[in-house]
C-alpha positions in Angstrom: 100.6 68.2 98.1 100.8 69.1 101.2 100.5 72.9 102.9 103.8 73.2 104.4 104.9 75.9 107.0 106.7 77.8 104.4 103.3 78.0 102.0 100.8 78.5 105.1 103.1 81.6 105.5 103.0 82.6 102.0 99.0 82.5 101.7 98.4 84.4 105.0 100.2 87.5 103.6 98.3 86.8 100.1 95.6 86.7 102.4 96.1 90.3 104.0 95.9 92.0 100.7 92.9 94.6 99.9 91.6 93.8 96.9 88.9 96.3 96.7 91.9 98.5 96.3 94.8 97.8 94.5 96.8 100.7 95.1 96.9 99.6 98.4 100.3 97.7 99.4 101.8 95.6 101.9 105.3 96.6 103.9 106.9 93.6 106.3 108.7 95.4 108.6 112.3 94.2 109.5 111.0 93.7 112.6 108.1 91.6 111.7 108.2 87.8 112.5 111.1 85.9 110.8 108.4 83.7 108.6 106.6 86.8 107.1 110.0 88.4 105.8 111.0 84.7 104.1 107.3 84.5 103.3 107.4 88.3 101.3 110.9 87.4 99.7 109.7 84.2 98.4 106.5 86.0 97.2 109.1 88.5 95.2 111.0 85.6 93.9 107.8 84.4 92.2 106.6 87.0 90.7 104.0 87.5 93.2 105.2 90.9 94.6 106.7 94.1 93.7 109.2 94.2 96.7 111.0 91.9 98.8 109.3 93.2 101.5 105.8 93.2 100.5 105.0 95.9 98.2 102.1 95.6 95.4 100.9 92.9 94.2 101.4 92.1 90.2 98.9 90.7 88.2 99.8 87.5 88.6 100.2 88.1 92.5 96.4 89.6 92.0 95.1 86.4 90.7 96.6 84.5 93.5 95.6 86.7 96.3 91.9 86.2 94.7 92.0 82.3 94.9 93.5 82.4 98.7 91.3 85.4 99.9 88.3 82.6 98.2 89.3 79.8 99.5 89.7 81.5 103.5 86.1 82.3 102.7 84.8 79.3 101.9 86.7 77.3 104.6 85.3 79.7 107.0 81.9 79.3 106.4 81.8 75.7 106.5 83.3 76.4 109.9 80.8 78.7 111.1 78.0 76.5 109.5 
């Protein structure tokens, strides 16, 4: 598998989630770069979000904002290492 353009997009709004708060939402802004509005719509299409434009996250968007939130964590510590 490889991390396409399309799924790069996808985990850097996953990625911009709070999730010490889950109240807290996303919005992607019309005017926001063209690859964050796919990247929320996709997100919507799989279940991820409430919104096509960002919205909350459902659970199964919470599980997944978890693992890529992790996995930016770990990557950058190895980096700063």
């Amino acid at each position: 598998m490889t991390f396409t353009p399309d799924l790069v997009a996808e985990l850097e709004l996953l990625a911009l989630f709070n999730l010490s708060n889950t109240q807290e939402g996303l919005k992607v802004h019309h005017v926001a770069a063209p690859q964050a509005i796919a990247a929320a719509q996709r997100l919507h299409d799989k279940g991820l979000v409430t919104q096509a434009d960002g919205g909350y996250l459902t659970s199964l968007g919470l599980e997944a904002a978890e693992h890529a939130q992790s996995l930016v964590t770990i990557l950058s510590v190895s980096e700063n290492a």
